[in-house]
Backbone bond lengths (Angstrom), bond angles and torsions (degrees), N, CA, C in turn:
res aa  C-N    CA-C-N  psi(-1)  N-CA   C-N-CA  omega(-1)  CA-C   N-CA-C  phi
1 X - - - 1.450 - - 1.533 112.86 -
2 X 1.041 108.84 -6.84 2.328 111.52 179.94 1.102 87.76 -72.42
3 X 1.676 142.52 -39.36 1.156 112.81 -163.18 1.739 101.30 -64.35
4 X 0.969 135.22 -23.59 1.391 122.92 -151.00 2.120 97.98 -100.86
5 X 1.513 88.25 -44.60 1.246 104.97 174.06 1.511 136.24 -61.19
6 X 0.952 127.27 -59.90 1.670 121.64 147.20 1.058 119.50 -4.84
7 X 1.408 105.13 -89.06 1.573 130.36 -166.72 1.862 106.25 -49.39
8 X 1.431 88.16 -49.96 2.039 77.23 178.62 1.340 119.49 -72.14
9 X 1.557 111.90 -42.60 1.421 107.20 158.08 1.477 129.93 -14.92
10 X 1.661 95.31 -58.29 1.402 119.43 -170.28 1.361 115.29 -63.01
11 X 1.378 114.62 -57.15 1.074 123.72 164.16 1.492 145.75 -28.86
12 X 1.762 85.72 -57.48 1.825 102.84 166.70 1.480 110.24 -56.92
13 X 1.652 119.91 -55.35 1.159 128.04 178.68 1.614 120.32 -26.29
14 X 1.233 106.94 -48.40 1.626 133.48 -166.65 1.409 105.99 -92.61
15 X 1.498 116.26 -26.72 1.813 105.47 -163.81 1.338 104.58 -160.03
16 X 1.359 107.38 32.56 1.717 115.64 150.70 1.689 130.70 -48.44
17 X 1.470 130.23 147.37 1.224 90.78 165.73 1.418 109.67 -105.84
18 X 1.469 114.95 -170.12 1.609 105.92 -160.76 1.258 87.69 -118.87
19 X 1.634 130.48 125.62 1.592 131.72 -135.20 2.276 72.50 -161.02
20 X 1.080 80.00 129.48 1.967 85.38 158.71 1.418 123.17 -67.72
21 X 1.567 119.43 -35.36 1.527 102.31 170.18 1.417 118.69 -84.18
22 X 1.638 130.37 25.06 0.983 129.19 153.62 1.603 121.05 -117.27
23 X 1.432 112.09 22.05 1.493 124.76 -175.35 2.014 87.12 -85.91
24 X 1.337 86.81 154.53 2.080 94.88 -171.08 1.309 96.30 -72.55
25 X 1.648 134.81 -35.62 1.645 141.03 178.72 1.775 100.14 -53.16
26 X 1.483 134.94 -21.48 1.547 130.60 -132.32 1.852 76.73 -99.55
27 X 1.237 113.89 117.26 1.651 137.15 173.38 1.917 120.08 -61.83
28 X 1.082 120.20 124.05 1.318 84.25 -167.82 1.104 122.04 -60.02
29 X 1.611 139.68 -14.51 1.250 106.76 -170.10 1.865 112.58 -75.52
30 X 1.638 119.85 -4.03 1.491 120.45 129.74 0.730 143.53 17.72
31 X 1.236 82.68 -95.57 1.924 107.83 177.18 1.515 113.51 -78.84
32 X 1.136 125.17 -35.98 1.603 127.99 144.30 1.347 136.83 -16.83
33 X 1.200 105.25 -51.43 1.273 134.27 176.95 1.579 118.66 -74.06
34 X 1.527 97.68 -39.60 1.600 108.42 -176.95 1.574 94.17 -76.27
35 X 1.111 112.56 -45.18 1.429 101.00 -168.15 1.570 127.82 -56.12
36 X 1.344 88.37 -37.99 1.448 112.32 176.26 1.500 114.01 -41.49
37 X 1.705 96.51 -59.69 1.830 109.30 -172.03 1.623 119.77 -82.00
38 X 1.486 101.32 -2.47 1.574 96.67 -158.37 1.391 91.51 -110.98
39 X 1.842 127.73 21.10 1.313 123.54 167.79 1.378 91.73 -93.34
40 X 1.749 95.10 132.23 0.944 108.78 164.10 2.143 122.33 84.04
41 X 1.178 82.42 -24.08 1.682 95.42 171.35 1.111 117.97 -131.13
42 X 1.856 108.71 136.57 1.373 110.77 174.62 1.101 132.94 -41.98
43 X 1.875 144.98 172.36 1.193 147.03 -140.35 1.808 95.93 -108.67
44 X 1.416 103.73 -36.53 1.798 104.75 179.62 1.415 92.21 -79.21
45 X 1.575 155.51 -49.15 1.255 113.72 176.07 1.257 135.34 -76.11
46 X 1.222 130.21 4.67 1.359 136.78 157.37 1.505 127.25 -59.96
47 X 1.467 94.43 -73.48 1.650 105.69 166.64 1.614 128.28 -15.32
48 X 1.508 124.75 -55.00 1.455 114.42 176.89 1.479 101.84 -78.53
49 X 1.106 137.82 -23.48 1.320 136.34 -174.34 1.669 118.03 -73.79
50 X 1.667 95.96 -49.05 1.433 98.11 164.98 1.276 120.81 -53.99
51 X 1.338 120.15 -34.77 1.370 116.90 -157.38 1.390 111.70 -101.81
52 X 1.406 120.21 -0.90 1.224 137.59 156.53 1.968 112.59 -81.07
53 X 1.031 99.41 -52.26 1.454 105.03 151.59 1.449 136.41 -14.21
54 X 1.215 97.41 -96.61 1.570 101.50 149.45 1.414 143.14 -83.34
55 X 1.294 106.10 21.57 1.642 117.35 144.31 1.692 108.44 -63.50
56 X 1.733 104.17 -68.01 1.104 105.16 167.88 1.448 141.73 -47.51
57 X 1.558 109.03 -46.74 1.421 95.36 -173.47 1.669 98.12 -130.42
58 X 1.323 121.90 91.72 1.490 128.84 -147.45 1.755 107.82 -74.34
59 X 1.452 107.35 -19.47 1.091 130.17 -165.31 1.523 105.94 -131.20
60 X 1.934 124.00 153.60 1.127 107.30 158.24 1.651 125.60 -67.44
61 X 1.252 116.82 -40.19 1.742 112.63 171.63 1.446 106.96 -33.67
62 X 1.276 109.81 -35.51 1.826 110.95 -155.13 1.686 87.21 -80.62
63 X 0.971 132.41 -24.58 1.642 126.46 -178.60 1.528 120.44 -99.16
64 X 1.767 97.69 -27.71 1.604 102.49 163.25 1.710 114.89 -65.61
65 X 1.334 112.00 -28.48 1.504 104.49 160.52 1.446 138.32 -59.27
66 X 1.340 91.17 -48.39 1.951 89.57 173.01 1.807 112.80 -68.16
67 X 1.040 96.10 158.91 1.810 106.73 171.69 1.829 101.55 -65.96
68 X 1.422 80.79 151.20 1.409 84.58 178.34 1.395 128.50 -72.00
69 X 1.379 100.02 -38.03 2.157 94.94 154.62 1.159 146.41 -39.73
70 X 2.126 90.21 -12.93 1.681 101.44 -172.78 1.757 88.81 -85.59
71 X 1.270 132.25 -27.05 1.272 143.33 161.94 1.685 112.65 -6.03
72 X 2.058 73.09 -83.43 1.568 102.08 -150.12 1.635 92.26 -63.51
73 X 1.464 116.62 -27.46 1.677 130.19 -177.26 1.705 98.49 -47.26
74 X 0.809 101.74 -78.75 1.551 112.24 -171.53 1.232 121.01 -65.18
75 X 1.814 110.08 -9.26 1.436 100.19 177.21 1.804 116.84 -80.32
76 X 1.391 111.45 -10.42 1.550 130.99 138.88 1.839 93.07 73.01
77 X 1.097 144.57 -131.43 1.239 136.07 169.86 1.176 130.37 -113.51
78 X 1.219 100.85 52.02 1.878 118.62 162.03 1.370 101.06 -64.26
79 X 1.424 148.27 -10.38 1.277 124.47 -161.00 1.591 123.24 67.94
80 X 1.052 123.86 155.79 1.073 142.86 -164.44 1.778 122.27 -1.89
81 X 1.857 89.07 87.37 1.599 113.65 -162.34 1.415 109.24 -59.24
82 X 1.449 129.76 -19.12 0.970 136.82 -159.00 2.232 96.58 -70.72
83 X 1.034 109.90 -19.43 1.474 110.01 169.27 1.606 102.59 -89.94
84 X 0.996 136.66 18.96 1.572 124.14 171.34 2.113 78.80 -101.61
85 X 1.612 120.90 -73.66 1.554 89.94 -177.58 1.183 132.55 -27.04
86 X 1.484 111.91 -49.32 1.768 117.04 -165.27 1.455 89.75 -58.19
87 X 1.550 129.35 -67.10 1.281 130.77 -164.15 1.774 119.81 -39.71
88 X 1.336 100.30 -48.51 2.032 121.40 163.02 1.585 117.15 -57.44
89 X 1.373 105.67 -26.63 1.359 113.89 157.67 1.310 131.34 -70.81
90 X 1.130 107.26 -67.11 1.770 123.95 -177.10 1.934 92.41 -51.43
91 X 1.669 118.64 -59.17 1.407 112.65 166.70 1.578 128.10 -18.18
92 X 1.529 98.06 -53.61 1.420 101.69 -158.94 2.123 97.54 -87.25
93 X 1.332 90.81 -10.74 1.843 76.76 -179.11 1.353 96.71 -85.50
94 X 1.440 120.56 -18.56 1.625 99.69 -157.16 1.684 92.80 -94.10
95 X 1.327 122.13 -10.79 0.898 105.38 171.31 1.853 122.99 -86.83
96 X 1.167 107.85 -24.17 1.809 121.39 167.14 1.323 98.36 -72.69
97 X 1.142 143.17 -54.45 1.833 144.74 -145.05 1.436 99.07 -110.38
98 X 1.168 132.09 -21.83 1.581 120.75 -176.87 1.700 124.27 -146.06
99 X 1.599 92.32 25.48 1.494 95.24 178.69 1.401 127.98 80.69
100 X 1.051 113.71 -5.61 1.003 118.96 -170.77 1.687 137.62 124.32
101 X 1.405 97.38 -33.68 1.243 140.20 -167.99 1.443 121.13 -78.19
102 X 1.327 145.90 140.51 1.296 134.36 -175.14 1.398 107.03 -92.84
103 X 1.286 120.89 105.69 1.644 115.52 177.37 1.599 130.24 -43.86
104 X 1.064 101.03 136.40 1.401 98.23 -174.07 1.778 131.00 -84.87
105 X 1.366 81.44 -33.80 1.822 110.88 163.64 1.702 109.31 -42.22
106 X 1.685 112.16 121.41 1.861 100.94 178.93 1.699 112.74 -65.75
107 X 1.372 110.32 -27.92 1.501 130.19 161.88 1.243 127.35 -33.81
108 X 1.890 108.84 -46.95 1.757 125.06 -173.58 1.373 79.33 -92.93
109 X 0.963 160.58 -47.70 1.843 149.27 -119.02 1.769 80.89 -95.26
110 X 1.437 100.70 -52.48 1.842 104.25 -159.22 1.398 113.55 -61.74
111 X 1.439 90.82 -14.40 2.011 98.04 -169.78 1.441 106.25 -101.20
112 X 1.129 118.23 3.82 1.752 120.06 167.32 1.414 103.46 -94.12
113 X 1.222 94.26 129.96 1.734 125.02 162.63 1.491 103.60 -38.73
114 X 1.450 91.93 116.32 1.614 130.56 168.04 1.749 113.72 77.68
115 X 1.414 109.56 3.12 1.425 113.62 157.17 0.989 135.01 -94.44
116 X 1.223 121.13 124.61 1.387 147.88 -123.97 2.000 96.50 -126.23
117 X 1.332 117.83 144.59 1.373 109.13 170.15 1.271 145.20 -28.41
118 X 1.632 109.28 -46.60 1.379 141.27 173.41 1.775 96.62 -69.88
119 X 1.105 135.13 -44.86 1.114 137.50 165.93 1.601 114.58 -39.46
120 X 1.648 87.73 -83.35 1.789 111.92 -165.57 1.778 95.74 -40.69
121 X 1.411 116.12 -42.84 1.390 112.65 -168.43 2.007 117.07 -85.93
122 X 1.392 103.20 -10.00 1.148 98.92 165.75 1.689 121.29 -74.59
123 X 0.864 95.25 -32.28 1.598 118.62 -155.08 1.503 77.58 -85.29
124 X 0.875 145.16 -89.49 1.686 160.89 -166.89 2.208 87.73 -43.64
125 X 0.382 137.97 -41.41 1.343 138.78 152.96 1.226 147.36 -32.58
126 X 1.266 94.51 -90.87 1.922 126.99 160.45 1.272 101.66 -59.15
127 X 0.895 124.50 -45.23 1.837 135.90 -159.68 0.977 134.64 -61.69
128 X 1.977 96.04 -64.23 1.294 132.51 171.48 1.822 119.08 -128.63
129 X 1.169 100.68 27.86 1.277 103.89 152.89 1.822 110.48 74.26
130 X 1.410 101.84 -1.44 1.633 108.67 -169.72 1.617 125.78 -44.24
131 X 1.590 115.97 -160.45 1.432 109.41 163.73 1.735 90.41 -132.03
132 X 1.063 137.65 105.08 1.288 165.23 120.00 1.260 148.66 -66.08
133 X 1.232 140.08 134.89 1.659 118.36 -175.45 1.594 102.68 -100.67
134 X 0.863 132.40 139.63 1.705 136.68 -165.31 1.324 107.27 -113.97
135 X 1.563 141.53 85.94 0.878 142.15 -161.72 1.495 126.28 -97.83
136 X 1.514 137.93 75.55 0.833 123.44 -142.17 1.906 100.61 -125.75
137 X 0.934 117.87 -158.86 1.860 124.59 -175.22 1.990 89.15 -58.29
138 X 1.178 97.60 -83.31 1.391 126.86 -173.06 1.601 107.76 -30.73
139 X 1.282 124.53 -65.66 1.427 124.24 175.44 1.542 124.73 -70.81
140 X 1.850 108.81 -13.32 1.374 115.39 168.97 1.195 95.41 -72.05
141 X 1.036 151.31 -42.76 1.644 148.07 179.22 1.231 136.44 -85.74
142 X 1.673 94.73 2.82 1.578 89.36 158.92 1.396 112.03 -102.32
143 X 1.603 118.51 -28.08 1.451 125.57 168.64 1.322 110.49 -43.98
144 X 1.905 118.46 -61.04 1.393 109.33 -155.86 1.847 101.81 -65.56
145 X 1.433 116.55 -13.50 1.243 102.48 -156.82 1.746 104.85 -91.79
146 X 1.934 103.83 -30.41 1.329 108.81 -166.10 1.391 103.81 -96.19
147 X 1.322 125.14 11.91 1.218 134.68 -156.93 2.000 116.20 -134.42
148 X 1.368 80.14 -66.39 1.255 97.16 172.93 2.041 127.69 -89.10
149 X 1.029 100.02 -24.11 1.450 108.62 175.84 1.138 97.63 78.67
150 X 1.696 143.34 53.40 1.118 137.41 121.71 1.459 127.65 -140.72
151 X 1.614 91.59 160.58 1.483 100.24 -167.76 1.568 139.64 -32.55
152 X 1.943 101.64 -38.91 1.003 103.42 -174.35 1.307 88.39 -135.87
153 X 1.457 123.25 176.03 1.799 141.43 153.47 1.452 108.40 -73.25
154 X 1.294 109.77 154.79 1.445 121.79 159.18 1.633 106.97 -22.24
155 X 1.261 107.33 -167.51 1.309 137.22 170.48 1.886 113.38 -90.33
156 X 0.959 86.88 -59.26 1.905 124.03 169.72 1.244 128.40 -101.80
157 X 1.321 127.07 133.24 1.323 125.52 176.10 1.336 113.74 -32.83
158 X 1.502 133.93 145.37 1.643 109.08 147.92 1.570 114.80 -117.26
159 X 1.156 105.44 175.02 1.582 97.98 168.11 1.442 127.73 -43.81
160 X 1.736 104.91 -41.79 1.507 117.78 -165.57 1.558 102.66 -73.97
161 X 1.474 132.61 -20.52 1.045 132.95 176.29 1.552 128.35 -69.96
162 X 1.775 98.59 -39.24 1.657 115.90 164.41 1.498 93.99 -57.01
163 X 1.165 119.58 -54.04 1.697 120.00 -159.67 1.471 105.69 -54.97
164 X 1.412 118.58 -43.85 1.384 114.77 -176.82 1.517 112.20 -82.62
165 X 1.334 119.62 -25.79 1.637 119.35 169.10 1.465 110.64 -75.29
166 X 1.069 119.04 -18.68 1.712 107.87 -178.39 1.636 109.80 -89.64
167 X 1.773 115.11 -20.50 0.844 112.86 179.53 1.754 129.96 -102.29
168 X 1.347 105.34 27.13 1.604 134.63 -172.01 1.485 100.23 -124.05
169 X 1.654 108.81 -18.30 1.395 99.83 -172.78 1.810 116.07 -57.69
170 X 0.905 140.30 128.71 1.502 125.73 136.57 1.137 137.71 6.88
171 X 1.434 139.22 133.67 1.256 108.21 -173.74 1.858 103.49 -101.63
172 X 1.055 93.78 -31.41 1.979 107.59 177.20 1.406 96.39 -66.59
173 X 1.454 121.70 125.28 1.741 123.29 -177.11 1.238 101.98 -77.60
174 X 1.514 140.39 -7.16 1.430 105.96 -170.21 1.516 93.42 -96.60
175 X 1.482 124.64 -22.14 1.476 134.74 -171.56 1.591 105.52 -70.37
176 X 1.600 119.41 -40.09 1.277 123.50 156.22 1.284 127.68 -60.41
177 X 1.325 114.75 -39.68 1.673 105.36 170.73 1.684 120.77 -88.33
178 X 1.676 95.62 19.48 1.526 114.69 169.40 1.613 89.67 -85.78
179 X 1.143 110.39 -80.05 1.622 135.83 -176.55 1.243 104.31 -30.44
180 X 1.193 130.64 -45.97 1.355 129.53 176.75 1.426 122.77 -43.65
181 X 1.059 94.33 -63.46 2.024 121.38 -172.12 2.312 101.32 -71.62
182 X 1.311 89.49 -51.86 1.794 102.01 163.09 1.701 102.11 -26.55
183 X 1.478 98.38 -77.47 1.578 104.04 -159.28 1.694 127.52 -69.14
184 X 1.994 98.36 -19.88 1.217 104.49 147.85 1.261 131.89 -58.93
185 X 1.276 98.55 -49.21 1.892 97.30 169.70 1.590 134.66 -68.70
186 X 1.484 97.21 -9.60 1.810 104.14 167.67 1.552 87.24 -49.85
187 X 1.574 98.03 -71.70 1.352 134.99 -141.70 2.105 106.61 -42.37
188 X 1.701 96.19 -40.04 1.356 105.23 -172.37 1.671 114.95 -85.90
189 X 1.573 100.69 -21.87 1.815 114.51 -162.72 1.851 91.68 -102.69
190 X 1.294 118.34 -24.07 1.794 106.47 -148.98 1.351 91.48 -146.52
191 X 1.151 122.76 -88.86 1.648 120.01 -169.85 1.547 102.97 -51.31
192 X 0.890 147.51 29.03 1.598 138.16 171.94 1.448 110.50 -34.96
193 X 1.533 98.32 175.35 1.339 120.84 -170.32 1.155 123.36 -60.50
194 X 1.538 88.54 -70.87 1.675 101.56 166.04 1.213 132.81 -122.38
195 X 1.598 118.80 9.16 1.362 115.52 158.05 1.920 112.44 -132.78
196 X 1.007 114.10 75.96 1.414 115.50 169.59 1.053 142.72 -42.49
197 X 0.903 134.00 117.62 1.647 130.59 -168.88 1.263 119.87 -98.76
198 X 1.351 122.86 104.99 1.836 113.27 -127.85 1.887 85.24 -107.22
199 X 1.692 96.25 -29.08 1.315 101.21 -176.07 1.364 143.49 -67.29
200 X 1.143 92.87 -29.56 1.694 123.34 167.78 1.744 101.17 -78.21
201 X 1.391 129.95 -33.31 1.480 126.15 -149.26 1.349 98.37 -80.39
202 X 1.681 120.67 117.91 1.116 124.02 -161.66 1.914 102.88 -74.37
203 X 0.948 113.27 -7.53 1.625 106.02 175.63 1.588 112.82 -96.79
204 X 1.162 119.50 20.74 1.429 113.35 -148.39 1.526 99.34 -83.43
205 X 1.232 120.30 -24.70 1.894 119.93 154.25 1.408 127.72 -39.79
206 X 1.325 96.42 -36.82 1.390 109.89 172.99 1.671 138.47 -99.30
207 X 1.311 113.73 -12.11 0.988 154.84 120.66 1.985 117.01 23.99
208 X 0.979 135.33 67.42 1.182 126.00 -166.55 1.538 127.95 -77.18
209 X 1.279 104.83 -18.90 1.228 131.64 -179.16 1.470 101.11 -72.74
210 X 1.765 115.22 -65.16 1.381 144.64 162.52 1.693 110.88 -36.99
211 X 1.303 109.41 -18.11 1.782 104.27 -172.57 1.421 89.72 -108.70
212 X 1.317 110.61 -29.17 1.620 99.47 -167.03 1.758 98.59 -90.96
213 X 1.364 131.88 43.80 1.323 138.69 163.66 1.812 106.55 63.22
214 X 1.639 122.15 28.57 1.180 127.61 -178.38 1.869 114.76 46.99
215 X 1.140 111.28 64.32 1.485 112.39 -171.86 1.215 91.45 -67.14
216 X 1.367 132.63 162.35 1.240 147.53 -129.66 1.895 88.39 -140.23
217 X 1.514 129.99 145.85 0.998 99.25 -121.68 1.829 86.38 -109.68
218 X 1.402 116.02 164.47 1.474 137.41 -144.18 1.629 97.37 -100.90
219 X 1.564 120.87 119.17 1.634 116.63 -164.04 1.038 140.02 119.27
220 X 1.287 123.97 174.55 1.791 113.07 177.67 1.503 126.67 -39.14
221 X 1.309 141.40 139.05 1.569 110.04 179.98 1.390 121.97 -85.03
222 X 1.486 118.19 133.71 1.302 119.75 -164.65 1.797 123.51 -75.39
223 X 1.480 110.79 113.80 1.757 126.28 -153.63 1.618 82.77 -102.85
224 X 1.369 101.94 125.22 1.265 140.34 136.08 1.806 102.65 -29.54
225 X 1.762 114.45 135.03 1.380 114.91 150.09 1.346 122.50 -51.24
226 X 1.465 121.47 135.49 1.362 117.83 161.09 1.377 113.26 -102.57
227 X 1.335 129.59 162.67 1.490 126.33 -152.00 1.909 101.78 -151.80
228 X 1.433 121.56 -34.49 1.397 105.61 -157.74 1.937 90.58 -115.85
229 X 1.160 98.07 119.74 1.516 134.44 -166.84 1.605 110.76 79.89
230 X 1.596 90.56 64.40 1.782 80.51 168.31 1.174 85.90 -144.41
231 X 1.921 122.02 167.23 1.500 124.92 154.34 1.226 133.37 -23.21
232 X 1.511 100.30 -42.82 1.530 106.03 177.52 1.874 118.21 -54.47
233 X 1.668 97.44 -40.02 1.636 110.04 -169.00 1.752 94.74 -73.89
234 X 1.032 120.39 -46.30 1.454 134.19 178.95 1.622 108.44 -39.40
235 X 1.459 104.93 -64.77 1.649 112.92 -172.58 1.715 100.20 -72.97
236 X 1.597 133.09 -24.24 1.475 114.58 179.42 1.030 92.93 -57.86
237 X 1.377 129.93 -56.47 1.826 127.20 -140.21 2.013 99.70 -74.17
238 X 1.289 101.56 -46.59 1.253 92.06 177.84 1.825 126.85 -45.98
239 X 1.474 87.00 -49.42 1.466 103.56 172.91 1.600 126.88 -62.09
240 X 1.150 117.70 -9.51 1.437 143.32 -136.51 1.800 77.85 -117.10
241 X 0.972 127.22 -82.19 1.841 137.96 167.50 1.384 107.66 -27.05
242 X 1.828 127.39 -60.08 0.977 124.61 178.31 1.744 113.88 -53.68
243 X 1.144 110.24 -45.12 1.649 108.68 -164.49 1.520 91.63 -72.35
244 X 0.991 130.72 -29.89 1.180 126.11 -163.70 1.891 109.04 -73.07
245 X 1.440 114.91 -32.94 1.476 120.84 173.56 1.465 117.98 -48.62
246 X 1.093 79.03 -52.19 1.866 93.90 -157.26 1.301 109.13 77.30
247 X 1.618 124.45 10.19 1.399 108.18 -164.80 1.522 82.69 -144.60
248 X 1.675 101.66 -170.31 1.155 101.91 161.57 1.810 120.75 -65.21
249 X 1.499 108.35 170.17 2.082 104.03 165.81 1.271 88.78 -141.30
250 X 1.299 98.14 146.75 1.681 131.83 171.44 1.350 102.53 -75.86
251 X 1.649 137.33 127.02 1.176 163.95 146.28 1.831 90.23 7.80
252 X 1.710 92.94 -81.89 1.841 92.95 162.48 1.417 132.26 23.60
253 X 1.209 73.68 -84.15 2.066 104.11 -178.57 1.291 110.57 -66.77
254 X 1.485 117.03 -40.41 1.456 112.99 -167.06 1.262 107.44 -91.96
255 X 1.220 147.74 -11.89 1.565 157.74 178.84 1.223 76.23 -86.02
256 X 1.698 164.03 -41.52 1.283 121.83 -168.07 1.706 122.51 -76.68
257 X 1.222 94.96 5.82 1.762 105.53 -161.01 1.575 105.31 -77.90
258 X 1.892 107.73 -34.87 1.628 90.47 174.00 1.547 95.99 -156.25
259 X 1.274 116.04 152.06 1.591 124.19 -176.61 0.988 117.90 -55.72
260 X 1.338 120.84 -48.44 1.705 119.61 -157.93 2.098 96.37 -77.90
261 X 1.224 100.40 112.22 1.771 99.05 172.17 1.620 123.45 -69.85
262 X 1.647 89.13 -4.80 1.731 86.65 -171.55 1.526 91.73 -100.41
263 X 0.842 106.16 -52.55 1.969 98.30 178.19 1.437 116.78 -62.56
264 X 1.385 118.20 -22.18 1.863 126.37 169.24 1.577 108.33 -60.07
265 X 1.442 104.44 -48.67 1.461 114.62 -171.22 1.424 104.27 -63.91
266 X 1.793 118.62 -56.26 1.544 105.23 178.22 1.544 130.06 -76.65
267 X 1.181 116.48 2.16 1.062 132.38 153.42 1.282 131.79 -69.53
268 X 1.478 114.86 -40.88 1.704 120.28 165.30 1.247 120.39 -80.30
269 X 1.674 102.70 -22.22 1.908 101.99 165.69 1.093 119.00 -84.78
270 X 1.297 140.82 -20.63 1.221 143.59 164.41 2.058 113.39 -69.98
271 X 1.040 122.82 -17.14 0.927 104.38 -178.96 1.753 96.81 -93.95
272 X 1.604 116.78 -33.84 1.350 122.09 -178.96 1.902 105.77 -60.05
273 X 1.335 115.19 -9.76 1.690 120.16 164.68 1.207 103.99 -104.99
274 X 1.507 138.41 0.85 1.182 111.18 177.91 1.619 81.83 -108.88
275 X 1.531 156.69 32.87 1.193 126.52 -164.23 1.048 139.44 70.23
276 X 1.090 133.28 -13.29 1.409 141.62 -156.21 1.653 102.40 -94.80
277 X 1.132 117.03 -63.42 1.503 114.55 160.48 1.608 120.83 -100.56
278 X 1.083 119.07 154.50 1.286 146.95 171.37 1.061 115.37 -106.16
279 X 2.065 113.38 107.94 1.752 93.46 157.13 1.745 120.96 -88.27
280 X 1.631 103.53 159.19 1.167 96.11 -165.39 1.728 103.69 -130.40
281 X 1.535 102.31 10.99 1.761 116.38 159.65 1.292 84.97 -139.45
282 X 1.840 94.93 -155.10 0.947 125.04 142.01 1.321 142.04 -87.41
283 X 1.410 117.24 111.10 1.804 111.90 -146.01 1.127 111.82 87.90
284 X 0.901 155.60 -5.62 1.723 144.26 171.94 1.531 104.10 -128.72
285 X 1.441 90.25 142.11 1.701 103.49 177.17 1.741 103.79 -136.07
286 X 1.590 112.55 -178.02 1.156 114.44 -165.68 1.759 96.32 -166.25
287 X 1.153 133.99 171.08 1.127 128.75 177.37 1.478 96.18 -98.58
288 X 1.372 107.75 159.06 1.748 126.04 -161.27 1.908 102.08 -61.26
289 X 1.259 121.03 154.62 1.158 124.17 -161.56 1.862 87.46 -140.33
């Protein structure tokens, strides 16, 4: 494994970026937080949000206090708000179930509301320095490519993928929860999605994908999210009005946000089942309190 190991080591060392939830001062509930917002969304829209974030709520107690609408309020357009609840959740257990404190155990992390494996093990990682395999978009694609000799990963985790991340791990945990964060950052700075930078990629000797002449990749072809005329675009804007009240809004207001009434309607009921809004008549809603 040095062949693979060294070199990324090396790499990170030299061409990390310098991000606040990886500064040695960044607390775990921090890095918690980052993890939370940076699924699924790039690192420049996170950043002012995070860091507004924990201005506000410096601590989880400090966020288990506000309502959870003040959450989804501030989670502003990160996309998919439904992780500002989970996040107001996991807050309020660690503050009832653990003092306050973000558990350190991968066991306590997994058993808080809305953390998820990829979570429990980042956090248990990044956090606390553990030995974990951190399995995320970014490091599934540098494995299948430097490992496996193809372009992309599954769709879904598989077993064989844990098998090959647990067995690259490190054996010293703080050198592994180096390695961890390392191979994400190939994954985010160099191995990219769709334009790789094979030349710069300090493993690229080793490289299996790279030896086998980068075959181009084997399967369904892989589609990009679409976003403008879908539910998804429907529920920002709705949501987008609510944060903006601070109060309750009259139906009124929110039928002006998009034409179609049949896709407005399942769009405002679906977020009123996912939590996100609260009605509090008939015709008026408000974000959850």
């Amino acid at each position: 494994m040095e062949n693979l190991h060294r070199p990324v080591l090396a790499w990170y060392s030299a061409s990390a970026r310098d991000l606040p939830w990886r500064a040695p001062e960044a607390t775990p509930w921090a890095v918690m937080v980052s993890e939370f917002m940076l699924q699924q969304t790039p690192v420049k829209r996170v950043l002012p949000v995070y860091e507004e974030w924990l201005r506000r709520w410096p601590t989880p107690a400090a966020l288990a206090a506000d309502a959870p609408g003040e959450a989804v309020r501030a989670w502003g357009r990160l996309g998919y708000p439904r992780r500002a609840l989970r996040l107001h959740a996991a807050a309020t257990a660690i503050r009832d179930e653990h003092g306050g404190e973000v558990p350190s155990s991968h066991a306590a992390l997994l058993a808080l509301p809305g953390v998820g494996e990829y979570t429990a093990a980042a956090v248990a990682s990044f956090a606390f320095r553990q030995r974990h395999a951190v399995l995320d978009t970014n490091v599934r694609r540098v494995f299948a490519r430097a490992v496996d000799g193809q372009e992309y990963p599954a769709n879904a985790t598989t077993a064989a993928e844990r098998r090959t991340a647990n067995a690259l791990l490190p054996d010293e945990p703080e050198t592994a929860a180096t390695w961890a964060v390392a191979v994400m950052e190939l994954g985010a700075l160099v191995c990219t999605a769709r334009s790789p930078e094979c030349g710069r990629c300090p493993i690229r000797s080793d490289c299996a994908w790279r030896q086998a002449g980068s075959p181009p990749h084997q399967g369904p072809a892989r589609r990009g999210q679409t976003y403008a005329g879908t539910d998804r675009q429907v529920r920002g804007k709705l949501l987008a009005v609510l944060r903006e009240a601070h109060d309750s809004v009259p139906q009124a207001e929110l039928d002006k946000v998009w034409e179609d009434s049949v896709q407005r309607a399942r769009a405002l009921d679906g977020l009123v089942a996912d939590g996100l809004v609260e009605p509090v008549a008939p015709g008026v809603y408000r974000l959850p309190r």
